[in-house]
VEXPAKOL-148260 format. One record per residue (C-alpha): residue in one letter; x negated, y negated, z. Coordinates in nm, 3 decimals, always signed. Layout:
BEGIN
A:X:Y:Z
...
END
This chain:
BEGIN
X:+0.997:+2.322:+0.244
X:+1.052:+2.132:+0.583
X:+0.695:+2.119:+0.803
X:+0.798:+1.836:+1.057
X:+1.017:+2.102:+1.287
X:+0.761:+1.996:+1.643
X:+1.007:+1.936:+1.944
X:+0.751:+1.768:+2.137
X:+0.401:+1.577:+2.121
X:+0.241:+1.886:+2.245
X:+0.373:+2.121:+1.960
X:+0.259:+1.861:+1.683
X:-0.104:+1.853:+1.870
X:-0.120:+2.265:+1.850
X:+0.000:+2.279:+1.482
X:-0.276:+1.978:+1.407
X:-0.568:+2.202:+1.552
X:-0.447:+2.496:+1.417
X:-0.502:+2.359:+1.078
X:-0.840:+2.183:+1.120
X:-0.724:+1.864:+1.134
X:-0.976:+1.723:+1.375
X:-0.913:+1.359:+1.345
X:-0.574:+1.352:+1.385
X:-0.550:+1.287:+1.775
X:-0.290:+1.143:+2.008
X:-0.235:+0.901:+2.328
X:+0.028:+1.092:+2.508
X:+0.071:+0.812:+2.826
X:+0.350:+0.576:+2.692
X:+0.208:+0.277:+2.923
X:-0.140:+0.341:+2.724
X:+0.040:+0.346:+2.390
X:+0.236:-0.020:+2.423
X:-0.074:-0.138:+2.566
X:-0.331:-0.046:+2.341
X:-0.099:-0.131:+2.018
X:-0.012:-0.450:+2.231
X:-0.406:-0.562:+2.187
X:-0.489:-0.865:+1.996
X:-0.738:-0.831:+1.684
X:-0.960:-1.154:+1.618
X:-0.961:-1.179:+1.244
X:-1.211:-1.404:+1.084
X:-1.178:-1.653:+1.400
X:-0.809:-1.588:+1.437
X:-0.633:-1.445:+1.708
X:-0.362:-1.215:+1.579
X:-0.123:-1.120:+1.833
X:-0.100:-0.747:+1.809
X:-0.235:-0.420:+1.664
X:+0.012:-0.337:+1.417
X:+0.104:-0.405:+1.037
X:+0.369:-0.412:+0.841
X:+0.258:-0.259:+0.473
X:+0.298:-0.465:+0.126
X:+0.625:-0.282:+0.067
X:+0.790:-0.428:-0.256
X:+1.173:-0.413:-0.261
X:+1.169:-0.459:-0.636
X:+1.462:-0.697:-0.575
X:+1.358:-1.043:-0.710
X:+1.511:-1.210:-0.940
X:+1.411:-1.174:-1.319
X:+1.189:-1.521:-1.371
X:+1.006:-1.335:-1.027
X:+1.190:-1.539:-0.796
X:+1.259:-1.400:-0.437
X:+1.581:-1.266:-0.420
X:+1.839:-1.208:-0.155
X:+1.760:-0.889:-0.066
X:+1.406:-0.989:-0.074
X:+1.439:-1.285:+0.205
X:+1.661:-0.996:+0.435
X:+1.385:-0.755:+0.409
X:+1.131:-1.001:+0.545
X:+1.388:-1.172:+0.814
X:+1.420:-0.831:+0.945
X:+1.034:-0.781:+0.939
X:+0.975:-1.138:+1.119
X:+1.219:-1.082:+1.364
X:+1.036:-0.686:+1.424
X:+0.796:-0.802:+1.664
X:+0.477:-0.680:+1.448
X:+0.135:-0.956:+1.419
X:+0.036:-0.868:+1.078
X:+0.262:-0.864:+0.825
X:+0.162:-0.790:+0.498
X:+0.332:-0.998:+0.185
X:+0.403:-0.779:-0.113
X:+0.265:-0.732:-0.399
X:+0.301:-1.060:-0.598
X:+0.188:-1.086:-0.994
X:-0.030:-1.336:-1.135
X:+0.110:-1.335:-1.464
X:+0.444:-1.239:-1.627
X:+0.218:-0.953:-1.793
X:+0.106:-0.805:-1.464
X:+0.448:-0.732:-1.325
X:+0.476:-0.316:-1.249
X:+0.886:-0.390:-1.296
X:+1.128:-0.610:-1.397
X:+1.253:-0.762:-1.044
X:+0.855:-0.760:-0.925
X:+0.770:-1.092:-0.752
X:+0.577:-1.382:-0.946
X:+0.447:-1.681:-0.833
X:+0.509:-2.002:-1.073
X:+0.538:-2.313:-1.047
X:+0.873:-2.303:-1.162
X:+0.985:-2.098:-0.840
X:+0.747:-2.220:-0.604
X:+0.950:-2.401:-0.337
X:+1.133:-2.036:-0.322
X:+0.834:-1.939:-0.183
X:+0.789:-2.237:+0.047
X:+1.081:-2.109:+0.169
X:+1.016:-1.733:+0.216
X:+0.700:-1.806:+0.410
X:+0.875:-2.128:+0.650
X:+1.179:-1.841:+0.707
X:+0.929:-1.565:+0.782
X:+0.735:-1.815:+1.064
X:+1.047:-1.961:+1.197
X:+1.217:-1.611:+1.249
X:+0.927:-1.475:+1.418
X:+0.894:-1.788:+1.676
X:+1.232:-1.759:+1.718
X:+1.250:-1.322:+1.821
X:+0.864:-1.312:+1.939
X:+0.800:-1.651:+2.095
X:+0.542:-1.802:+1.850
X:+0.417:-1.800:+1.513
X:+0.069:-1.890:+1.567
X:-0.070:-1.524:+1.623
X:+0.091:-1.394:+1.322
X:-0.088:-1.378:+0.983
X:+0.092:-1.329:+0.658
X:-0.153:-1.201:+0.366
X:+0.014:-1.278:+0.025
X:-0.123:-0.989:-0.213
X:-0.199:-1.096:-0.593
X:-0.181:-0.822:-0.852
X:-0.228:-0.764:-1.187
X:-0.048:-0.412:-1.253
X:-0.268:-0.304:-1.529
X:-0.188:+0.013:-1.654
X:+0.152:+0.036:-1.471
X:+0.253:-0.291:-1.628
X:+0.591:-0.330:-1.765
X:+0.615:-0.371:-2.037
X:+0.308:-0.351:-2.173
X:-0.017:-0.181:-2.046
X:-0.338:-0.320:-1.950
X:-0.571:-0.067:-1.935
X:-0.942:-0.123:-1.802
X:-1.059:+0.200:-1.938
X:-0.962:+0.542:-2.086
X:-0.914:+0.835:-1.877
X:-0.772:+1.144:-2.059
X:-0.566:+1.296:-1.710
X:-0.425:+0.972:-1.616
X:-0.374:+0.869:-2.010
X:-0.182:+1.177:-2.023
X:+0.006:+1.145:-1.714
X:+0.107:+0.757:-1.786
X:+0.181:+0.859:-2.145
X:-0.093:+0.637:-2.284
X:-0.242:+0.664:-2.628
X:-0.587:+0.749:-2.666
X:-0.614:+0.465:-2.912
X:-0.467:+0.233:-2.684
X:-0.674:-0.094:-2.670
X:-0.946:-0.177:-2.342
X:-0.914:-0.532:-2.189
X:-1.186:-0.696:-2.305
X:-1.493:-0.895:-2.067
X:-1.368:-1.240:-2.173
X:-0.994:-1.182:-2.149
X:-1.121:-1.002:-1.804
X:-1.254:-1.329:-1.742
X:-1.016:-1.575:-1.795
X:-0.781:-1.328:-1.559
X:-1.003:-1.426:-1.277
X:-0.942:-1.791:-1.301
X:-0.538:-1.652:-1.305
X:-0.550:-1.537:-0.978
X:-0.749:-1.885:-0.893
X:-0.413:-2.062:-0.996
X:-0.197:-1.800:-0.859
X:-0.370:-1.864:-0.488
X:-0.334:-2.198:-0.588
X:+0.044:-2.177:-0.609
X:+0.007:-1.995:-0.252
X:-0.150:-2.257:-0.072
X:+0.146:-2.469:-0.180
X:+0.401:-2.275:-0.071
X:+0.223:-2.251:+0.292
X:+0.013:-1.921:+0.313
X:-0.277:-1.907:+0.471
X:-0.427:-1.550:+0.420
X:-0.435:-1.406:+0.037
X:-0.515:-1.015:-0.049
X:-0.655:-0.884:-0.360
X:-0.476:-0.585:-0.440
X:-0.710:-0.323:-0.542
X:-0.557:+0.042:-0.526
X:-0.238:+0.242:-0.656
X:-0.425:+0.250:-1.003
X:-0.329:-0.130:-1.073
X:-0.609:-0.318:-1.284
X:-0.833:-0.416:-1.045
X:-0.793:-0.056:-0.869
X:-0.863:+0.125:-1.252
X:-1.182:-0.125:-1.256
X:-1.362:+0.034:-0.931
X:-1.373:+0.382:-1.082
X:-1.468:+0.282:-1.453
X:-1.765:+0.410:-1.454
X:-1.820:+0.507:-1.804
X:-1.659:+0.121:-1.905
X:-1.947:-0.050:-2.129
X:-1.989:-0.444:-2.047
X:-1.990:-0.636:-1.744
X:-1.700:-0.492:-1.587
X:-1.810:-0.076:-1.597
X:-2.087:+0.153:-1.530
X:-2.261:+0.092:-1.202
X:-2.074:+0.009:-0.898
X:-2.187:-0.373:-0.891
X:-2.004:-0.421:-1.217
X:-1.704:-0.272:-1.132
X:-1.700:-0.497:-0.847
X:-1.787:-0.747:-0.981
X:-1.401:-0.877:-1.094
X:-1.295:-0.893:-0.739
X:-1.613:-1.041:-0.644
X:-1.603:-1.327:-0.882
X:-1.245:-1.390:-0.776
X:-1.366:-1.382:-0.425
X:-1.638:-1.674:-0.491
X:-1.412:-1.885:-0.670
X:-1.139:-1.898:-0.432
X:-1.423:-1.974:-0.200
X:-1.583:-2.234:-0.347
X:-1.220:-2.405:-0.462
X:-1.071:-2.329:-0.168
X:-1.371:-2.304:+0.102
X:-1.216:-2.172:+0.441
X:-0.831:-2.275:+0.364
X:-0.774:-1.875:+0.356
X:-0.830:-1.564:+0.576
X:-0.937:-1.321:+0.256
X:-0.821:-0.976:+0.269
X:-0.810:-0.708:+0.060
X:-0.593:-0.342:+0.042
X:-0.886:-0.136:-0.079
X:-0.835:+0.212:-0.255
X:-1.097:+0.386:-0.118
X:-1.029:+0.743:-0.307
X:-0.825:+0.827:-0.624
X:-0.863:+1.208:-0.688
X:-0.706:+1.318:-0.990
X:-0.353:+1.363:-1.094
X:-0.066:+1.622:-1.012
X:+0.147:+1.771:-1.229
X:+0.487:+2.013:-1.147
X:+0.437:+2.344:-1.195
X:+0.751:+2.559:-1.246
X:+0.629:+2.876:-1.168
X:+0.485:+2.829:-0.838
X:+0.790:+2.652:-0.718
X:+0.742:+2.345:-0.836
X:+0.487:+2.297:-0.630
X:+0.226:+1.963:-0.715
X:-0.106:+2.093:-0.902
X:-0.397:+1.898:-1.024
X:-0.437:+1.846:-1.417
X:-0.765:+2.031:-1.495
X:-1.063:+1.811:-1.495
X:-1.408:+1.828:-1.580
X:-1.712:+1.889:-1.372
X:-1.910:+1.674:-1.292
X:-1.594:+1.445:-1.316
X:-1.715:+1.122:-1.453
X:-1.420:+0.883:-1.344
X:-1.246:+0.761:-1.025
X:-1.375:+0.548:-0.688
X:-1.432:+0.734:-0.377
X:-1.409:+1.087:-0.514
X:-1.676:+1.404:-0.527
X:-1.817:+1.453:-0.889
X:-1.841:+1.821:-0.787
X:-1.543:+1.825:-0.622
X:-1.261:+1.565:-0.719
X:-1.036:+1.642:-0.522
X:-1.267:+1.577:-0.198
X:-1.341:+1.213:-0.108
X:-1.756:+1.087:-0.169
X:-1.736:+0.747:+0.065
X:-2.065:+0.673:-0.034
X:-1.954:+0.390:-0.300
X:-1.677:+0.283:-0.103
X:-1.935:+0.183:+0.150
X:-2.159:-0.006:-0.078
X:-1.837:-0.167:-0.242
X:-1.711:-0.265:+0.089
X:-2.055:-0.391:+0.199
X:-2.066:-0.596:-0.099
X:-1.694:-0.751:-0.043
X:-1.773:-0.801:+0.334
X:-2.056:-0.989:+0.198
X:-1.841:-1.178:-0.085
X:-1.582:-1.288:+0.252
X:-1.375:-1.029:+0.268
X:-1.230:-1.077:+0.627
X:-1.011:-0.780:+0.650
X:-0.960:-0.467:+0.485
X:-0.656:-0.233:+0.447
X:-0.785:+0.144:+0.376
X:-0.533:+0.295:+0.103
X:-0.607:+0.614:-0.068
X:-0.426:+0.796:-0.376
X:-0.198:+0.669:-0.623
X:+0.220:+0.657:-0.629
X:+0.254:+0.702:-1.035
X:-0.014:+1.081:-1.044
X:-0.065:+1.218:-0.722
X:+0.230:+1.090:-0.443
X:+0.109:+1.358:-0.194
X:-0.216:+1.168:-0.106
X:-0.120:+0.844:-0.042
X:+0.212:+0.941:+0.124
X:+0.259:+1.279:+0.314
X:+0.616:+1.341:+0.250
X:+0.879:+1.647:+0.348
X:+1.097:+1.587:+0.032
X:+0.975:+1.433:-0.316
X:+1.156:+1.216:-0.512
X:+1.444:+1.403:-0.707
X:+1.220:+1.514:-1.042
X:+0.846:+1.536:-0.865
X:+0.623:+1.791:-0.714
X:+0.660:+1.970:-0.383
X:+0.376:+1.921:-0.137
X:+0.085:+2.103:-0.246
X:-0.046:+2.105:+0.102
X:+0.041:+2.052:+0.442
X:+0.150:+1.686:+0.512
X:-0.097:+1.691:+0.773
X:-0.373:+1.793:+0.595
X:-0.301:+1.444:+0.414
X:-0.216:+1.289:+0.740
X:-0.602:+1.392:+0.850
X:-0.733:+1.268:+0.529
X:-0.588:+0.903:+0.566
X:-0.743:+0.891:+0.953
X:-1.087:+1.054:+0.843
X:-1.122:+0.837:+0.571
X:-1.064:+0.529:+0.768
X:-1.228:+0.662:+1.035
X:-1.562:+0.661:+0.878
X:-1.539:+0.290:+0.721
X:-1.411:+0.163:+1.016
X:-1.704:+0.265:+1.191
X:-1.943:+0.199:+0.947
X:-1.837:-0.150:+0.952
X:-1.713:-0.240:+1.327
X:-1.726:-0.601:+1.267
X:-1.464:-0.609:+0.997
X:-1.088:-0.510:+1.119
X:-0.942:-0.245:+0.915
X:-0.579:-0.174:+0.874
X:-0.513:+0.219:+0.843
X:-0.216:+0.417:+0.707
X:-0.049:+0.758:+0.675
X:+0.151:+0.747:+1.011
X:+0.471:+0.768:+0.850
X:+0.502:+1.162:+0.843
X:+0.403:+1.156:+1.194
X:+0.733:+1.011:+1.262
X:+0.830:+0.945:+1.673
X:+0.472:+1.048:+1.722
X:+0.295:+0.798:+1.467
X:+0.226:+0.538:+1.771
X:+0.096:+0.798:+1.958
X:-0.169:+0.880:+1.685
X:-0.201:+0.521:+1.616
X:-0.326:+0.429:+1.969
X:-0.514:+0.687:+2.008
X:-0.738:+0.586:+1.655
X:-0.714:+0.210:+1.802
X:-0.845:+0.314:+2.092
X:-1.143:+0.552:+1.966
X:-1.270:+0.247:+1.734
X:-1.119:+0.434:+1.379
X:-0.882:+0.134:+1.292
X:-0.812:-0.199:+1.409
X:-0.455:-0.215:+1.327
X:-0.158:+0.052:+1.270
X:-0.035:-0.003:+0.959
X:+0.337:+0.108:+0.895
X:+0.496:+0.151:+0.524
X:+0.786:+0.368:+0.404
X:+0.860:+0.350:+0.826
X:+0.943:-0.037:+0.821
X:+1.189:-0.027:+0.559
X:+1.347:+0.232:+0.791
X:+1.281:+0.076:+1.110
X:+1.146:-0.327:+1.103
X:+1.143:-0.386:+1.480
X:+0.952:-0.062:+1.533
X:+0.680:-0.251:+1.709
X:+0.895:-0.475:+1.906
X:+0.979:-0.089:+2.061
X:+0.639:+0.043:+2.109
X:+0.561:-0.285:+2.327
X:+0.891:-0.213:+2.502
X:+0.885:+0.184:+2.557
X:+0.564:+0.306:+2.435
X:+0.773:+0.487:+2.212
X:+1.049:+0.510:+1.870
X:+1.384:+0.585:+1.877
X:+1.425:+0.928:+1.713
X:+1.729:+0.803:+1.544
X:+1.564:+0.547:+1.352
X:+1.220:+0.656:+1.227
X:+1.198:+0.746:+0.884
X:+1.216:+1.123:+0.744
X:+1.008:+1.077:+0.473
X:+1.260:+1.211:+0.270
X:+1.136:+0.948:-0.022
X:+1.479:+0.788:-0.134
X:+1.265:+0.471:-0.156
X:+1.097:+0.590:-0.408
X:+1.394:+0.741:-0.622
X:+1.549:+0.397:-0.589
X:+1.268:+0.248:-0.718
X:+1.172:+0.462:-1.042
X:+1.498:+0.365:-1.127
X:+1.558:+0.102:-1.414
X:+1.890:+0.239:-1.576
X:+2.077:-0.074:-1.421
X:+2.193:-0.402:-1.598
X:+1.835:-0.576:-1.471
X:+1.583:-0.307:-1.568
X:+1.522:-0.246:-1.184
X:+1.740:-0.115:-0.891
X:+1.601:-0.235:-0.553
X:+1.428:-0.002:-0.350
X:+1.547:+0.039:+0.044
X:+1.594:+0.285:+0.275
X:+1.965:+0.468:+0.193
X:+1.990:+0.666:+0.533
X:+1.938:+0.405:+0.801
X:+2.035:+0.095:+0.656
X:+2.325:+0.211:+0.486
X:+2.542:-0.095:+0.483
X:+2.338:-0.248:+0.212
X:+2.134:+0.062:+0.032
X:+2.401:+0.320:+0.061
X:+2.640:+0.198:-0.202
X:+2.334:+0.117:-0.462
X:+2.170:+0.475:-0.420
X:+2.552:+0.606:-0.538
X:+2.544:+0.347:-0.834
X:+2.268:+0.480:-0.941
X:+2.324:+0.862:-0.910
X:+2.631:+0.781:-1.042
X:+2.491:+0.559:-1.365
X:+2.261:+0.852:-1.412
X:+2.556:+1.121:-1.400
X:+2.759:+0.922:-1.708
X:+2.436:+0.858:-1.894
X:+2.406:+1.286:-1.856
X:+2.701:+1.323:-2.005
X:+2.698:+1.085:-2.282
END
């Protein structure tokens, strides 16, 4: 079904009220929209030189010892060059066991001075399109991808819907406290290797269902690591006092927080195909963020604790994700059309749309001293700046954070400080191609990268058509 059909602001505004969704507002004065976005954030004593973010988007096009690859140094030239302050280094594994695919990024020491060199390129590019370097901060994000691993899983605790949607055993072992343990003084070294190659901000990753994601809503996990929500905080927490003390204030620490998981979605044929949740129980006993009466409503009331407790651990900024890619794609990304084999919408997109900004909304301004990054604009298409001022400007976010959109569109904000506006011609459709490309591993490396096929077709138009057409001879083996 196609919702986005608005021919102006105006029409997209009606529609919004129509369906309740309350916080999803917009600046319509162009002027007020580059100048609001144009606003510099102070982050933990640093001046960052505008209001907008560039998402950890991974390309899944490194090289297979988790080396940066060429497509991976283009992506993040074009990014530099874009014109946005914050730009947010994908996620990077820890360990050769944490990697979600086979072209993921890993840090080593082996590859380090490829690093060097992705973070010197990514400074030098920016000076050279924006003027200087010295009001942009580049988070590297450390992950361990847990039960999305490839190729084995590390789980941090059973849940029957997601076990059956990631086609894991019930039998299947539970990392353990100590090996838990040791993991923390992994992402020590892995910060370690960061520092090295020249970054100066790091991000725990902690949604999408990774492993330290699964840890936050383990609640019936036995040990140090489960149960009440200072143990299953207390992973990131440790990690956050070690890099601390080893490190003391060498980093700006940030963090991409999931801050509500629901449950997952399944196809259902006779309704269209159309994205419905697994049945659950009530109360439901897992997940962070999420009703026990009602899972698939948010509860923020441990997300504020959890983020009161990280503030307090030196958590200097937070990006507010929600939902999870691999069991319910709807939440965390509004889209018009799902990845060739997945559900259709099961609501309006801007029903989710509303859900990102009245999620942030509330932590934002439960914690006004700590800048928050917020996300879901992409749906909103020409109109996300418009939205994203007008949260900036109400005190909901701190920074307009842009995903699927930058692979689409990198110098997006150098436009909006421009024109107060986007180019119709380049903003993304959230058509998800993206995300075919990167479910994909029937390729000679395990992995094809993952792009954007309909505006930069040069480079990710011929590998969508390898891989439909690898697909259409496997078919017909």
């Amino acid at each position: 079904m196609r919702y986005f059909q608005y021919k102006t602001l105006s029409e997209l505004e009606a529609e919004a009220a129509a369906i309740g969704c309350q916080n999803v507002r917009f600046e319509h004065d162009k002027s007020k929209v580059s100048q609001i976005l144009g606003r510099k954030v102070q982050v933990a004593g640093r001046e960052i030189g505008n209001s907008m973010c560039i998402h950890p988007m991974e390309g899944c096009d490194g090289d297979l010892d988790g080396t940066p690859g060429e497509l991976t140094v283009r992506r993040y030239v074009r990014f530099a060059e874009g014109g946005a302050k914050l730009i947010w280094f994908e996620a990077t594994a820890i360990r050769g066991d944490g990697r979600a695919n086979a072209r993921q990024l890993w840090i080593t020491h082996e590859n380090l001075a490829a690093y060097r060199y992705m973070h010197t390129t990514i400074l030098d590019r920016h000076k050279a399109a924006c003027g200087s370097s010295d009001d942009l901060l580049v988070p590297m994000q450390l992950t361990h991808s847990g039960r999305y691993s490839f190729p084995n899983k590390t789980i941090a605790y059973h849940n029957p819907l997601i076990d059956q949607k990631s086609n894991t055993p019930a039998d299947h072992p539970v990392i353990s406290d100590s090996e838990l343990e040791r993991l923390e003084d992994d992402y020590v070294a892995g910060a370690a290797l960061a520092k090295e190659a020249g970054f100066t901000a790091l991000d725990l990753k902690v949604t999408h269902g990774y492993l330290l994601s699964e840890l936050m809503g383990a609640k019936l996990r036995e040990g140090r690591y489960g149960g009440p929500i200072e143990n299953r905080t207390r992973f990131a927490v440790n990690v956050l006092g070690k890099l601390r003390a080893k490190f003391g204030s060498s980093f700006t620490l940030t963090m991409r927080l999931g801050c509500f998981d629901s449950v997952p979605y399944v196809k259902d044929a006779s309704q269209g195909n159309i994205g419905v949740p697994l049945p659950y129980p009530l109360p439901y006993p897992h997940g962070f963020g999420v009703d026990r009466e009602d899972p698939l409503k948010e509860d923020l009331a441990d997300v504020k604790t959890a983020i009161g407790i990280y503030k307090a651990a030196g958590i200097d900024l937070l990006n507010v994700s929600i939902g999870c890619p691999y069991y319910n794609p709807h939440v965390g990304r509004p889209f018009e059309k799902p990845d060739d084999g997945n559900y259709e919408m099961p609501e309006h997109p801007l029903l989710g749309v509303e859900r990102h900004f009245r999620i942030a909304g509330q932590l934002q301004r439960e914690f006004p001293g700590l800048p928050m990054v917020g996300t879901g604009y992409s749906w909103l298409q020409i109109y996300a700046p418009n939205a994203a001022a007008a949260n900036v400007e109400a005190g909901n976010i701190g920074f307009f954070g842009y995903g699927r959109g930058a692979l689409a569109y990198p110098h997006f904000a150098k436009d909006i400080l421009e024109k107060g506006e986007l180019d119709s011609k380049q903003v993304c459709r959230t058509v998800t191609f993206c995300t075919w490309l990167m479910r994909q591993k029937h390729n000679d490396l395990g992995q094809f990268p993952s792009g954007c096929p309909p505006y930069d077709k040069e480079v990710y138009g011929p590998i969508i058509k390898e891989a439909r057409e690898l697909l259409r001879i496997q078919a017909a083996k």
